[in-house]
C-alpha positions as CSV (number, residue, x, y, z in Angstrom):
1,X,78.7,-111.1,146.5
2,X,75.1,-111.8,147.0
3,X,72.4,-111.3,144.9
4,X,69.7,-109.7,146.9
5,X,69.1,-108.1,150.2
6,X,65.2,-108.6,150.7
7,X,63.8,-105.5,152.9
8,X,61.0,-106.5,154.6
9,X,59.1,-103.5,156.9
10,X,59.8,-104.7,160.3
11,X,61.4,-107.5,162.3
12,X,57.8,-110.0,162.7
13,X,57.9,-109.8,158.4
14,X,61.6,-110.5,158.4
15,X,61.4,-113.4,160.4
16,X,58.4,-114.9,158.6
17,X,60.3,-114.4,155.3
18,X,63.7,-116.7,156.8
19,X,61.0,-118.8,157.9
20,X,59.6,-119.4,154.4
21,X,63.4,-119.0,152.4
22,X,65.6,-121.3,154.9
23,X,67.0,-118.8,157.1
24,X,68.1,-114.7,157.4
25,X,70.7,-115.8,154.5
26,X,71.1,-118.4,152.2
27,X,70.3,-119.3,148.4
28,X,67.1,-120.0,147.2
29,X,65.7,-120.8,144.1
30,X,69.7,-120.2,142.6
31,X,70.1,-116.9,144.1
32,X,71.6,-115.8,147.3
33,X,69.5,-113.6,149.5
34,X,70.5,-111.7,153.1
35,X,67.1,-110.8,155.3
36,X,67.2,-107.1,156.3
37,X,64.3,-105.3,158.1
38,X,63.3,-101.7,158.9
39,X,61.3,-101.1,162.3
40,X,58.6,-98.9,160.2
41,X,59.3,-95.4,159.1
42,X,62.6,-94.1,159.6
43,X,62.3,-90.9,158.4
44,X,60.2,-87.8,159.0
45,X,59.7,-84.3,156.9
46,X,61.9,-81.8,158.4
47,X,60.3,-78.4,159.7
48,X,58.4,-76.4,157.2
49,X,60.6,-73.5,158.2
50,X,63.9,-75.0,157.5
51,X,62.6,-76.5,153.9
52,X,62.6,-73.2,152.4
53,X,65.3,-70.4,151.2
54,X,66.2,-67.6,153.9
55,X,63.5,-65.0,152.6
56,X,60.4,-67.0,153.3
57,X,61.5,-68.4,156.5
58,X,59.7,-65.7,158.8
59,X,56.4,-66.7,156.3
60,X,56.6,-70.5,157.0
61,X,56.8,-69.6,161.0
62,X,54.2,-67.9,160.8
63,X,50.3,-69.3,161.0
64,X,49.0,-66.3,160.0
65,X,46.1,-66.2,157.6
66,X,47.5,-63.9,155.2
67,X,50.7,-66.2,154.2
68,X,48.1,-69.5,153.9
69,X,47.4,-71.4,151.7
70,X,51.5,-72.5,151.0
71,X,52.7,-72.8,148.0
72,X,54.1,-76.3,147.6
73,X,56.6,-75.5,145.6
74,X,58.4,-73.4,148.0
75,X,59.3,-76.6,149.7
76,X,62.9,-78.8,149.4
77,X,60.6,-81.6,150.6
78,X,63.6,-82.5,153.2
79,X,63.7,-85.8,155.4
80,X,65.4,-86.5,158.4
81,X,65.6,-89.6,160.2
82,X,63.2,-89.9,163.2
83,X,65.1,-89.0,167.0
84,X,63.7,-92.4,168.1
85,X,61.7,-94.9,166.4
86,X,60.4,-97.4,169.0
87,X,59.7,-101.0,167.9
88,X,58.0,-103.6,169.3
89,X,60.0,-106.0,172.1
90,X,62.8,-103.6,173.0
91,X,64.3,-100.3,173.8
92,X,64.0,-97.2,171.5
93,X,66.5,-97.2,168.9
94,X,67.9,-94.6,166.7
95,X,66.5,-94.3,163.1
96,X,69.6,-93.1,162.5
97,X,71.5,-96.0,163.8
98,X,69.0,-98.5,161.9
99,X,69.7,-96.4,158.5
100,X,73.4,-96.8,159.1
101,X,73.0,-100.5,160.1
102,X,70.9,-101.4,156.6
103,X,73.2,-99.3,154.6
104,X,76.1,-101.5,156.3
105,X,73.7,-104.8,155.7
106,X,73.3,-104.3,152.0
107,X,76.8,-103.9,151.2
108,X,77.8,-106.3,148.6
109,X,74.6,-107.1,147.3
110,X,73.8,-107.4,143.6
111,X,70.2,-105.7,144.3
112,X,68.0,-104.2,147.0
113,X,64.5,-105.9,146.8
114,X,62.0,-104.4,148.0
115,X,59.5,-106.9,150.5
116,X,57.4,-104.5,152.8
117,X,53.8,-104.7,152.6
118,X,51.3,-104.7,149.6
119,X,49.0,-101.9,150.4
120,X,46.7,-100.5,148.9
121,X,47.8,-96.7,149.8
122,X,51.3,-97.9,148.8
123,X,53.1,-96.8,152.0
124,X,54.7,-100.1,152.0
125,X,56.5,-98.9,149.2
126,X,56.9,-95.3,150.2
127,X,58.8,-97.1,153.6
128,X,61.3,-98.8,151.2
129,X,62.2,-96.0,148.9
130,X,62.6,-93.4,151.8
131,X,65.5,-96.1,153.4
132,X,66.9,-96.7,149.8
133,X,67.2,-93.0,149.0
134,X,68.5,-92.2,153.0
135,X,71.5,-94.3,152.7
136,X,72.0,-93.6,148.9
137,X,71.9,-97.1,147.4
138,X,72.8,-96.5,143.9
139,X,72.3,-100.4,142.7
140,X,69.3,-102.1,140.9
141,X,65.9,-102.3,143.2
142,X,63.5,-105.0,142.4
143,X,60.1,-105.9,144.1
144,X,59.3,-109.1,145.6
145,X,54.8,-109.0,145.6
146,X,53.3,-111.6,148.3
147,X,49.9,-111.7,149.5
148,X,50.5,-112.9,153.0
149,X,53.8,-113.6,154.9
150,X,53.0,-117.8,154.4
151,X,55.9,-119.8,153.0
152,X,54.2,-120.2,149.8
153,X,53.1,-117.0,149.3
154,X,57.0,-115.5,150.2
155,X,58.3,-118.5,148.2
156,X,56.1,-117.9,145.2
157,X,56.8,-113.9,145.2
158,X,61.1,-114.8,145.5
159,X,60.6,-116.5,142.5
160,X,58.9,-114.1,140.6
161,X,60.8,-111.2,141.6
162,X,60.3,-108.5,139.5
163,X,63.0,-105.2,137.9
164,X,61.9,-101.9,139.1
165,X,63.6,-99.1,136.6
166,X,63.6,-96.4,139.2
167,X,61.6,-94.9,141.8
168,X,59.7,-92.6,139.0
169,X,58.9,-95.7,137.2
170,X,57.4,-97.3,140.2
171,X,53.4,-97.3,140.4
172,X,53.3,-98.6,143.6
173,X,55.2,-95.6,145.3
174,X,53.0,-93.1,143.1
175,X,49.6,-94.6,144.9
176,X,50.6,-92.7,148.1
């Protein structure tokens, strides 16, 4: 088993973070880690129109003034994965297939922790959670803070990695 699988955003942050930890797997600081990456957002909202129940359809495919403004609540809030998700240096690649690949990648870990960017908005964190919840990692999640991608900084935020209860619990998510 190993204790972690860090997820950084994209494939430039995961390579920084082996840089700064020894390699894409290993042990540091007495626990054993595996590098996986994202290549962004994998996921997008599915069509208003298919989000609803069968009765409102026709109102959601419609632009019409009279069925605006929507109610939010009518909404399942649905995501799909995207139908190709470029990323830098290569060929378009399924989101799909990356999802299936992390959920793969994580297997046997302890923990998902959670490494994509600090932002301010929190989309960082929104990325992370939307991967966690598409391939339905039930496990502990934990957070990994750094303020650049330097080997102290990712060296400093491994060893202070901190529990995150559940997504609900988690301020950063709730800043986007």
């Amino acid at each position: 088993m190993t204790d972690y699988a860090i997820l950084c955003e994209k494939a430039s942050a995961a390579k920084n973070f082996a840089s700064a930890l020894g390699g894409t797997s290993g042990s540091f600081n007495g626990k054993s880690y595996t590098i996986v990456h994202s290549h962004g957002h994998l996921l997008e909202l599915v069509d208003p129109k298919d989000q609803v129940p069968d009765e409102k359809v026709s109102k959601y495919r419609s632009w019409k003034l009279e069925h605006l403004p929507w109610d939010v609540n009518d909404f399942s809030w649905e995501k799909k994965p995207i139908a190709a998700a470029p990323h830098r240096g290569s060929h378009q690649s399924s989101a799909r297939k990356s999802l299936t690949e992390l959920k793969t990648a994580v297997k046997g870990c302890d923990a998902i922790v959670i490494a994509t960017d600090v932002d301010p908005s929190g989309e960082g964190e929104l990325l992370a959670w939307e991967i966690i919840n598409a391939i339905k990692w039930r496990g502990p999640v934990k957070r990994l803070y750094f303020a650049d991608e330097e080997k102290r900084s990712v060296q400093t935020g491994f060893r202070e990695i901190k529990d995150i209860t559940s997504q609900q619990e988690d301020g950063d998510f709730f800043k986007v």
